[in-house]
VOGU-3710 file (C-alpha; in Angstrom, 3 decimals, decimal comma):
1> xxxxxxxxxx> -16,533/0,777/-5,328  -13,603/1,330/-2,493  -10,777/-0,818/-3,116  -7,236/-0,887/-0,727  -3,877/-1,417/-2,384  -1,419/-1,682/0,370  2,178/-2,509/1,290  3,709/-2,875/4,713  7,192/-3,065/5,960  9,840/-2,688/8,900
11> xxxxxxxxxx> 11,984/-0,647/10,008  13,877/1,539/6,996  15,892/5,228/7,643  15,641/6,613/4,019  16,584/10,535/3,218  14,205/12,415/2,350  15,523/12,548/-1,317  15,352/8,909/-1,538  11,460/9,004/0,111  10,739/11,419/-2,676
21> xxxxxxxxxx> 11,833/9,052/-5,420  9,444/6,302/-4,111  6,480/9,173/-3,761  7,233/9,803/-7,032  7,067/6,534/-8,609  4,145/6,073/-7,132  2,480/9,113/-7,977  3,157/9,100/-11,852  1,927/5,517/-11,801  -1,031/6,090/-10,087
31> xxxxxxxxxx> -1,596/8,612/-13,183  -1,081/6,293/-15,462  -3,055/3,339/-14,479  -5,993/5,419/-13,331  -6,318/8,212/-15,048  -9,688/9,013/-14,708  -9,290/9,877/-11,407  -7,101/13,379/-12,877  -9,971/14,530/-15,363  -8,074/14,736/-17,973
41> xxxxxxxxxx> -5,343/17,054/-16,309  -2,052/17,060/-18,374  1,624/16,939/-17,068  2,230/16,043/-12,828  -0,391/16,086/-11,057  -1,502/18,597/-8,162  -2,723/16,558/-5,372  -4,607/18,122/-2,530  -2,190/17,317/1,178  -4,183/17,084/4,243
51> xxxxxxxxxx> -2,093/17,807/7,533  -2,569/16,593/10,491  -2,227/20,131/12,099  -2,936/23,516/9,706  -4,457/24,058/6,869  -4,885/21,709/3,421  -2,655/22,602/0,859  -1,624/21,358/-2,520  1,089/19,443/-3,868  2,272/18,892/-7,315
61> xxxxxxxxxx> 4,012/15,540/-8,418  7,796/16,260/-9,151  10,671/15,723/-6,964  11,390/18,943/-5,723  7,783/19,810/-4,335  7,771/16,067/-2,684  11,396/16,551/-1,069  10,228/19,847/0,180  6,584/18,135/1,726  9,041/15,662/3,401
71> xxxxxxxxxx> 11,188/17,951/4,773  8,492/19,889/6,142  7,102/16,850/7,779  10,640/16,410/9,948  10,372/19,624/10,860  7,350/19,634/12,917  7,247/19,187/16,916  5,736/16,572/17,068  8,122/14,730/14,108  9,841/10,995/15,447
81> xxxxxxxxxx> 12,291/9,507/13,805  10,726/6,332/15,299  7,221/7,126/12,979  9,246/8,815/10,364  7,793/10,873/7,094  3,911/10,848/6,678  2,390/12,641/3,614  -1,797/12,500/3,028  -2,711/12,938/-0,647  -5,685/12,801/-2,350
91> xxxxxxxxxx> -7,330/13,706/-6,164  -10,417/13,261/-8,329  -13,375/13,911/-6,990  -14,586/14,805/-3,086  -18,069/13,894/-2,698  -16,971/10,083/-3,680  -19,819/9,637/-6,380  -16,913/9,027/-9,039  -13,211/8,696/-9,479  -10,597/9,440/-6,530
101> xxxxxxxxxx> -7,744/8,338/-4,951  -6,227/9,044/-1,937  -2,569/8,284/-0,953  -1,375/8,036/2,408  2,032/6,867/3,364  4,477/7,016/6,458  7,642/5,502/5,793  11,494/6,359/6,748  11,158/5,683/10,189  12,723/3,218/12,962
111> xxxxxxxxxx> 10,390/1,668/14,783  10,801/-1,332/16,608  7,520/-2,226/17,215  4,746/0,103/14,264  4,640/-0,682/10,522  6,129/1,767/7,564  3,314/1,392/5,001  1,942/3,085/1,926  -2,326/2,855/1,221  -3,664/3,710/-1,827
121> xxxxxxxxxx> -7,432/3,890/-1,481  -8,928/4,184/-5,204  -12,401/4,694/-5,744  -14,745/4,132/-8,695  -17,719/4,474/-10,864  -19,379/1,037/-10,455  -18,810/-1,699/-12,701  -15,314/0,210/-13,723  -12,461/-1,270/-14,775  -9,609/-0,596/-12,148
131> xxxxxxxxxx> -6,176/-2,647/-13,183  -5,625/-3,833/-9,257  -2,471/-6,120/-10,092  -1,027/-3,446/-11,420  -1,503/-1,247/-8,647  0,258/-3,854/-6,523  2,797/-4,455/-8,448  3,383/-0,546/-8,377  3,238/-0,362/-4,932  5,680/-3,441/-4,433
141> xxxxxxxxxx> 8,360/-2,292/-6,977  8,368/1,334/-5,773  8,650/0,705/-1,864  10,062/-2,659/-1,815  7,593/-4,010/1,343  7,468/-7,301/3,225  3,886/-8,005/2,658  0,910/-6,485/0,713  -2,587/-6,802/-0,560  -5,502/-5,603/-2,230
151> xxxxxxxxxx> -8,528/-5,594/-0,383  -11,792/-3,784/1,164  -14,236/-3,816/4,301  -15,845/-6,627/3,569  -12,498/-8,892/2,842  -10,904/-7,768/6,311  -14,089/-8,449/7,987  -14,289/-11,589/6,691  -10,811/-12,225/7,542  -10,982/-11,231/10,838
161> xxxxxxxxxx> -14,102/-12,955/11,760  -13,658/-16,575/9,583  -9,869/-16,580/9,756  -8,854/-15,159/12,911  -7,192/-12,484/11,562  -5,566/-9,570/13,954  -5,505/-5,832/12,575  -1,419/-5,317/11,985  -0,584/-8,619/11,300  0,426/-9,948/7,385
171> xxxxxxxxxx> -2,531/-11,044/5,761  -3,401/-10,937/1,808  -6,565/-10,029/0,051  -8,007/-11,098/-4,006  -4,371/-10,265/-4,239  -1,287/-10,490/-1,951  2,528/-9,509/-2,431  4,996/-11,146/-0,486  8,601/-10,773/-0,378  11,539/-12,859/-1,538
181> xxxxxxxxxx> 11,733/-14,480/1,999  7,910/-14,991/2,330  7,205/-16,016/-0,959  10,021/-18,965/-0,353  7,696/-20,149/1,895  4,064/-20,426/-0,081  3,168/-23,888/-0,550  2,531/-25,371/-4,388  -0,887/-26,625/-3,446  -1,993/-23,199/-3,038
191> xxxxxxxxxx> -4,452/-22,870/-5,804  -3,724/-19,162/-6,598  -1,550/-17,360/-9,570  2,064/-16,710/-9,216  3,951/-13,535/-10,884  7,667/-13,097/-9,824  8,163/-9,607/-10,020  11,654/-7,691/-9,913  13,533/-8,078/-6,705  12,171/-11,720/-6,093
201> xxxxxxxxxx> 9,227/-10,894/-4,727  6,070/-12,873/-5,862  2,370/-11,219/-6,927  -0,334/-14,023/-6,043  -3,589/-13,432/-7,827  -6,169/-14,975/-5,210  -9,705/-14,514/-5,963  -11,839/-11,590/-8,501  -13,508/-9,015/-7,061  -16,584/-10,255/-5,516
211> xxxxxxxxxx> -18,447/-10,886/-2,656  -17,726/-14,412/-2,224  -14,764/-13,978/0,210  -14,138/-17,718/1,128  -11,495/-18,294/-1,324  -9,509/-15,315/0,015  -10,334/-16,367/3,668  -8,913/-20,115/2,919  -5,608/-18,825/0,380  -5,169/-16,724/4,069
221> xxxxxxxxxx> -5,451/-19,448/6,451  -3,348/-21,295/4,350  -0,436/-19,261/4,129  -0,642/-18,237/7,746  -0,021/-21,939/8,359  2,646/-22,288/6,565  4,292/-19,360/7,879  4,664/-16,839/5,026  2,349/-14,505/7,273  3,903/-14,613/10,383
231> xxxxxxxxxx> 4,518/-11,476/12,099  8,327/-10,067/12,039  9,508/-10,447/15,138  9,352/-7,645/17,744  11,174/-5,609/18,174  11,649/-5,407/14,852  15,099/-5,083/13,500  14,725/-5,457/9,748  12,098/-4,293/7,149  11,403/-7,652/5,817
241> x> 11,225/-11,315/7,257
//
């Protein structure tokens, strides 16, 4: 089973050394909630890094190697400060029959009008147990977004063709993260789980996993009504509503 564990945010300049920090947070969580996906490999992990132009590579998991990845991403012609940093991860295993992840992020940049966002995409055996919450929760407490969720294909299709849901706007999935300003702003009658996590923003457990999708499709609707999924304003000038 695919699963997506994903944050989204605005526009956010960060160094390079302070984009490491987050990669890193991320990256030793991710090898300590799902450790299967590292057979068993001690220590930081060495991710493979696909590139949008030359060859794969490999990156190991400490703060120098991930400050040096960044910096090599500004570096190329075709780098914005408008897109900012992108890095493409990935570990566990290739042909998809059993545990991998793959970590893709762009975030640093200045944009006005695209998304900064970070996408874990964790596969597993199924039937596996894969903590999702906390994945979220990692994901919200390491890159501080506006909105978040955990989802897969057949939640966003569901989405977009029961709810009216457009590709880039806020939406959440079996489980949503919004922050402080968006969370301010979910009504009590939603029948969902709250967790308040550091920095005020609020984890709402939605729906299991499943293939009944009309609880998710409702908390949606819901919340879009009440405005805690509208759309920052464009141009964008901040990272969060």
């Amino acid at each position: 089973m695919r699963r997506l564990v994903r944050g989204f945010w605005g526009p956010r300049e960060e160094s390079t050394e302070a984009l490491a920090a987050r990669w890193l947070r991320t990256l030793d969580g991710v090898a300590r909630l799902v450790p299967e996906a590292g057979r068993g490999e001690a220590g930081p992990w060495t991710w493979r890094q696909s590139r949008e132009s030359g060859p794969a590579g490999h990156l190991r998991a400490d703060a120098s190697a991930l400050a040096g990845a960044l910096r090599a991403a500004g570096a190329a012609d075709d780098w914005s400060s408008s897109t900012g940093y992108g890095l493409s991860l990935a570990i566990g295993d290739e042909d998809g029959a059993g545990w991998q992840v793959d970590v893709r992020g762009n975030a640093g940049g200045t944009s006005e009008f695209l998304l900064q966002s970070l996408v874990l995409a964790v596969t597993s055996p199924d039937g596996a147990h894969v903590p999702e919450a906390a994945l979220l929760s990692l994901v919200a407490e390491a890159w501080a977004p506006d909105f978040g969720d955990v989802t897969d294909d057949d939640l966003l299709d569901a989405l977009e063709d029961d709810g009216d849901f457009t590709v880039g706007d806020p939406c959440v999935g079996r489980l949503g993260y919004l922050s402080p300003a968006r969370a301010a702003l979910v009504p009590d009658s939603l029948a969902a789980a709250h967790e308040e996590l550091p920095g005020g923003g609020v984890l709402l457990d939605i729906a299991p996993p499943s293939k009944d999708t009309d609880a998710v499709v409702a908390a949606y609707v819901r919340l879009r009504e009440t405005g805690a999924l509208r759309p920052l304003p464009r141009p964008m000038t901040r990272s969060a509503l």
